[in-house]
N, C-alpha and C positions, 0 to 999 in steps of 0.2 A: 578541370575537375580536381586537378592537386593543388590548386590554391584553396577552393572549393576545401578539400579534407585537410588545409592547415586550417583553416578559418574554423573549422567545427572542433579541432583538436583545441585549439587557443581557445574557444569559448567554454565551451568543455570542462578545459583546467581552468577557467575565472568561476564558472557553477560549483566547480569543488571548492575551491579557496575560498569563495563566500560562505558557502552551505558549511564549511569549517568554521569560519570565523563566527560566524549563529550560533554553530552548534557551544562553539567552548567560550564565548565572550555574553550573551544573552544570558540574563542571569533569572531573568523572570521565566518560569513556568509556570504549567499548569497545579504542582504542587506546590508552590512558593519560590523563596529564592534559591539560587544556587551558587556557590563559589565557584567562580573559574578554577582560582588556584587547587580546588578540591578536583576539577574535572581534570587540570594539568595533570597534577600528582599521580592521578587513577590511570589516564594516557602512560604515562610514566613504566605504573607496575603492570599495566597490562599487555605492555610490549615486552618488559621482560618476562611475565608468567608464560606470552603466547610462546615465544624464544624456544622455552626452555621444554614446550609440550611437542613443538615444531621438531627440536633435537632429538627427543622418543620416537615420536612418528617416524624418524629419519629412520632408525634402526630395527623397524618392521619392515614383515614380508607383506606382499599384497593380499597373503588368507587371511594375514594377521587383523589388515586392514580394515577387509570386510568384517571382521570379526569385531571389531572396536564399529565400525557403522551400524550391526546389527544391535548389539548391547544398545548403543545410544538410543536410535530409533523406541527399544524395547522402553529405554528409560525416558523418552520425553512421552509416551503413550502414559505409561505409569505417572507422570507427575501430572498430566493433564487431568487423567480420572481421578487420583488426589485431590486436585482442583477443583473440580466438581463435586466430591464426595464433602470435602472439609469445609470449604466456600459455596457460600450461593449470595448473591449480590442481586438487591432490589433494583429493578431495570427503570428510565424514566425514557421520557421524551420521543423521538421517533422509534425506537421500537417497541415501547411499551403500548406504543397507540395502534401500532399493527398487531402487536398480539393482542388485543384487544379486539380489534377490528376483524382479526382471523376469526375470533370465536361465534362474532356474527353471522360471521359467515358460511361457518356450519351449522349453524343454530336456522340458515336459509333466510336470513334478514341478509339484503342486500343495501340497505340503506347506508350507503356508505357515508363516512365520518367525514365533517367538515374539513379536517386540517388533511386530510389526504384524498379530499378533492384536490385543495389547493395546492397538495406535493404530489402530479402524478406518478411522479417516480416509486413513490413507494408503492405501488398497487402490485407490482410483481412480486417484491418481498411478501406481503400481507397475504396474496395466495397461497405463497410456501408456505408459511407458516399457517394457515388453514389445513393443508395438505399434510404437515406433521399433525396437527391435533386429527387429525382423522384417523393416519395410523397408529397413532397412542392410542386412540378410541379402539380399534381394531383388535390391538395386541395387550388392553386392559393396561396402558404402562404412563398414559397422560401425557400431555404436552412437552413438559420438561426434558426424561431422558431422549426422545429423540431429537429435540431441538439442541438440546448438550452433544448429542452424538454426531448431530452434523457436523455441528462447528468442531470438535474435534477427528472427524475425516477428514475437512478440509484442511486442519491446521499436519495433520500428519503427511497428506494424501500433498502440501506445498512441500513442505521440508526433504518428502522422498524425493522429489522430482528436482529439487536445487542440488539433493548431493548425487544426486544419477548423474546431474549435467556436470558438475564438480568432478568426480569421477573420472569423467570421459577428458577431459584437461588436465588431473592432475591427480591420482587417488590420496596423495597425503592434503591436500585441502578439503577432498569430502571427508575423509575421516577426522579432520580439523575441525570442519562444519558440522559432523555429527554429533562431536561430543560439547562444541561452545551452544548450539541448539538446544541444550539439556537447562541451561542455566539464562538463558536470555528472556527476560521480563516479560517481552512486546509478543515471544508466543505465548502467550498463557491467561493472564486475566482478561482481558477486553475479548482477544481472538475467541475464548470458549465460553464466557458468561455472556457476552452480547451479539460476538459474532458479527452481527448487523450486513452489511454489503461488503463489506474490506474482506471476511475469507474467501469471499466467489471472486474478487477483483485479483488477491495475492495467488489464487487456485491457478485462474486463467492465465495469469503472468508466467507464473512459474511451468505449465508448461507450454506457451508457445517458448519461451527460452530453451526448455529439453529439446523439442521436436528442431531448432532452427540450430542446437550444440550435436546434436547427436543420431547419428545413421541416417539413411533413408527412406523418403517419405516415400507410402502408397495411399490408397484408393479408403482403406478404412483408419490409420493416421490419418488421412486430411479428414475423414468425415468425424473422429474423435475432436480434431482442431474447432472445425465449425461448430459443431453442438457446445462444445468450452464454451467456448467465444461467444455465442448464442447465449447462452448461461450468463456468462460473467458480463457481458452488454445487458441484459434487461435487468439485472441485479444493479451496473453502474455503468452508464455510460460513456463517462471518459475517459472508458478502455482503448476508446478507439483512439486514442494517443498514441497506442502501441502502432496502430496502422501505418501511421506519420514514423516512427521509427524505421519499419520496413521499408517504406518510401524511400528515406534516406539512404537508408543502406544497400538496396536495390541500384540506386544513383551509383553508388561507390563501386560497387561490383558489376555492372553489367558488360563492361571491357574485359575488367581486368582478370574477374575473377569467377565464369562463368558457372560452375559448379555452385559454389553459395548463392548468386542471381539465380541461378533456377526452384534452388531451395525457398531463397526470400517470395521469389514470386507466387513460388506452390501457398506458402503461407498467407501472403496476403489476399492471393484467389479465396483459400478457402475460412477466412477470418469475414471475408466480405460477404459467402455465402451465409456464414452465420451471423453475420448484420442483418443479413434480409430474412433471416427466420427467424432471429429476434424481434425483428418488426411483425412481420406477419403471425409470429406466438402471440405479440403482445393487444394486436387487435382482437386475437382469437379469445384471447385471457378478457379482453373488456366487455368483449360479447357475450360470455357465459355467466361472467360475473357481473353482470347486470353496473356497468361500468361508462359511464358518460366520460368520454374522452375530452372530448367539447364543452364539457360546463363551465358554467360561466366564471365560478369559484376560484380556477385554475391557476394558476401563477405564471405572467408570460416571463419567458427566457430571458428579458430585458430585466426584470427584477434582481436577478442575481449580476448581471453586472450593473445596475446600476448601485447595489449594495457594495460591492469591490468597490465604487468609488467614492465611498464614504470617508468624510478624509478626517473628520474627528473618529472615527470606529476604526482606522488604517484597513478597512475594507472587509472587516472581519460583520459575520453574522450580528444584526440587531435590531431588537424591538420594533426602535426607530421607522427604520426604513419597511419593517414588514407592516405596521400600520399604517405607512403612506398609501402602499400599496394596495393595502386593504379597503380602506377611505374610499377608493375610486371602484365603483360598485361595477362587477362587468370586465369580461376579459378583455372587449376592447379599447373600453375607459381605462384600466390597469397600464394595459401595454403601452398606451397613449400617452398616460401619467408617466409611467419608467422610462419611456424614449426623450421626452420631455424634461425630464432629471436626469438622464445622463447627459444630456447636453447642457444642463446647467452645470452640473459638475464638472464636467472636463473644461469648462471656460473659467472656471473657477479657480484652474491650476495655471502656472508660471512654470518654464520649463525645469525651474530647481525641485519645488513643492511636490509635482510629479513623479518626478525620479526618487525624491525623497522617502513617496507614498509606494513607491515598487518596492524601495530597498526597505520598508519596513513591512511589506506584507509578504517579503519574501523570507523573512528575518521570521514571520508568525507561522511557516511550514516549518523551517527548520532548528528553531529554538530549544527544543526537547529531543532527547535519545528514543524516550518510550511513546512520542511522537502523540503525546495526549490521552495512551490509551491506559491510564492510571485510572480516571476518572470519567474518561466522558460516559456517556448515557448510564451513568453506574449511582446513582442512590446512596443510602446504607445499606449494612451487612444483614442479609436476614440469620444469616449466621457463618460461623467462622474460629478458629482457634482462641482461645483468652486471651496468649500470647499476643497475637496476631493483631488483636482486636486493643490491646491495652500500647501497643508500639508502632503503630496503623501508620503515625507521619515519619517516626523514624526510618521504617522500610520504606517507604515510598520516596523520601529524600535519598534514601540509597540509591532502590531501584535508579530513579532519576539519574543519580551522578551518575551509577555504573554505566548506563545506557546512556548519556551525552558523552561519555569515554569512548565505548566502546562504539557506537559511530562517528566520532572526531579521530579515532585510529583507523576506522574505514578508509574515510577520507582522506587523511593522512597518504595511506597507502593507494589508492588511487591517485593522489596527486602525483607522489613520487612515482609511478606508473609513465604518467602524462611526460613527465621530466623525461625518461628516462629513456624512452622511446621515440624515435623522433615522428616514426610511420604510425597511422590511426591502423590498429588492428579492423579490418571488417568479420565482426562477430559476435556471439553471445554479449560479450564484454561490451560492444559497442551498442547493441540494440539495450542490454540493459539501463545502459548510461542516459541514451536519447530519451526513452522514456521514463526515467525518474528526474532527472530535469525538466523532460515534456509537459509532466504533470504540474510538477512545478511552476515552469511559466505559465501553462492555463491559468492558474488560479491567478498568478503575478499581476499577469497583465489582464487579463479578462473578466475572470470570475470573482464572485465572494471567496474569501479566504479564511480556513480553520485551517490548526495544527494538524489534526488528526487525518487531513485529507490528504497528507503526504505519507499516512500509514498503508495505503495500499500499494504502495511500491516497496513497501519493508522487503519482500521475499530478494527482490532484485538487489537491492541496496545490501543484503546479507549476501546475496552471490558474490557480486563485484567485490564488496570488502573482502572477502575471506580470500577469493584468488587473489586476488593485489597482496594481499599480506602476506599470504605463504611465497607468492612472487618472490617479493623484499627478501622474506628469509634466506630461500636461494643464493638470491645475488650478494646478501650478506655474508652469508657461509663461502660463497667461491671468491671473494675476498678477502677475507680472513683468508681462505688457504691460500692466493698468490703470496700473500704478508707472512706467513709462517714459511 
């Protein structure tokens, strides 16, 4: 077992040191290009700005603390509703087709839309969203404010639950956490205009990580766990990545470290119970909603990896390969077709060309800070500030750098982490890590690949940075004072 926990430490720190080298050497984004040397530079001032906030927070009391968390919280709610008030962004693509689709389906037209036959995943979304436009209808307030209000609970309702667990490790990194939360790009436009699957996925994450950091579990915590979990599975199913995390880490502790194994297990018991009510919600959901699970239309699971294996597309989403699959009329002509093209593909590869096609479709998760979510499913402005609106790519080339800095300093600080320590902590810190890599390799090795489908680990990825760097501070400061 302890070669076992070097061999996942050593891997570990090669996923940082890559997911680094992406992050500040990939010059292509989603909003053009970017200077490395501009992201160095930015690394640069933003180890010394975080220094020198790290030193203040030193010489506060712990009211004082909570005091600076509560402001923050106060002020990323404010700048959310700002957001919403000043901005509104024409929505396209999959969620424009479910809210669409939702209004069908109040209207009691169940004819459901071709392209979400053939995506069933979206069918759980598209009920939600039916289910706000009904209480808009209810409360006279329309579709909009409470689709905006969701997604701003859930962006509020992640952030409390990272600096709680923050907190309970180290209260000058929550209150570190609470106030860099005010100014970070990746919660704000995508998270509350579009929302989409990624705030139920960062929700869910964020808190099995409280509940597995923090006190002990009962009877209504675990059943808070499963209904999440339940939630954030039919909303995105490669939550259950996080499962594979506990696995591990359950592996790690069931000797040594019996107390966390009992915890881990409580969670993955009741993670799985909310697997099987996710499933059984989601039959129930097909049956009311006049929902053919079975149609022919349907896209088999083969399609998306056989897209991942596109090796002019480096595996990312395309036309291409969705008309293949279309071509072939029939879910079992489809899957036949896709099983059949995946085995043309993978013989197509030589074992360089391969390796080639990982390390570029791993290189298309982690290329970007704002992790894609500038732009994706985002249109034009139906309106917006003049400023705003007349400086549109200058902020967004910011935003960019600033967010490829400030998680190439995540990473950074995680890696020195890994250095530094020679023992794998079994905890928050480690379940975090499994599963933002976990997702990672899904897509790497298996699935189609988009930037933005490594934004549902953002919540984690903000944890782990932030301890690892107040970490650093620490050991930095108790060095300097042996030297002094």
């Amino acid at each position: 077992m302890f070669k076992f926990e070097r061999v996942t430490r050593y891997v570990l720190l090669g996923f940082v040191l890559l997911s680094l080298l992406m992050m500040v050497f990939v010059t292509y984004t989603d909003t053009g290009f970017v200077n490395p040397i501009d992201v160095i530079l930015t690394i640069f001032v933003l180890y010394l700005f975080f220094r020198v906030i790290d030193r203040g927070l030193r010489k506060l009391s712990v009211r004082q603390l909570k005091g600076i968390i509560a402001l923050s919280v106060i002020g990323v709610a404010v700048s959310a509703l700002l957001n919403v008030i000043l901005i509104r962004v024409q929505l396209f693509g999959d969620v424009q087709i479910c809210i669409t689709m939702a209004r069908q389906l109040v209207q009691g037209n169940f004819n459901w839309s071709e392209w979400i036959l053939q995506y069933k995943n979206l069918v759980p979304l598209t009920i939600l969203y039916s289910v706000f436009m009904r209480v808009g209808q209810f409360l006279h307030l329309g579709f909009n404010p409470i689709f905006l209000a969701y997604n701003i609970a859930l962006l509020l309702g992640s952030i409390i639950l990272i600096i709680a667990t923050l907190w309970h490790k180290n209260p000058r990194a929550a209150a570190f956490a609470a106030l860099l939360s005010i100014i970070v790009p990746s919660f704000y436009g995508f998270t509350i205009q579009v929302g989409y699957t990624d705030g139920a996925s960062i929700f869910a994450l964020a808190l099995l990580l409280f509940f597995l950091e923090c006190g002990r579990l009962n009877w209504w915590k675990l059943l808070i766990i499963a209904l999440v979990f339940a939630y954030g599975y039919l909303m995105r199913p490669n939550l259950i990545i996080a499962l594979v995390a506990l696995v591990i880490i359950g592996l790690f502790t069931y000797k040594t470290q019996r107390n966390v194994y009992r915890k881990v297990v409580q969670l993955f018991i009741a993670s799985i119970v909310g697997l099987l009510l996710a499933i059984g919600a989601g039959k129930v959901l097909d049956a009311n909603y006049h929902y053919n699970s079975t149609n022919p239309d349907e896209f088999p699971i083969a399609h998306w990896i056989y897209m991942g294996l596109n090796q002019q597309k480096f595996g990312e989403y395309n036309r291409c390969d969705r008309s293949y699959t279309l071509h072939h009329i029939g879910f079992s002509s489809a899957q036949s077709a896709d099983v059949s093209g995946i085995a043309t593909r993978l013989a197509s590869y030589n074992p360089e060309t391969f390796i080639f096609h990982l390390f570029v479709k791993y290189g298309v998760l982690w290329r970007e800070g704002t992790f894609q979510t500038l732009t994706d499913y985002q249109k034009t402005y139906i309106f917006a500030p003049k400023f705003y609106l007349e400086h549109i790519s200058a902020i967004r080339l910011i935003f960019q750098v600033f967010s490829k800095a400030l998680i190439a300093l995540f990473l950074i600080a995680v890696g020195l982490r890994f250095l530094s320590n020679k023992m794998l902590a079994k905890d928050s810190l480690l379940f975090a890590l499994l599963t933002i890599f976990g997702i990672s390799l899904f897509h790497t090795l298996i699935w189609e690949v988009k930037t933005r489908y490594q934004f549902m680990t953002f919540g984690l990825l903000f944890f782990v940075g932030v301890y690892s760097l107040i970490e650093h501070f620490e050991k930095v400061s108790i060095m300097n004072s042996h030297i002094e």
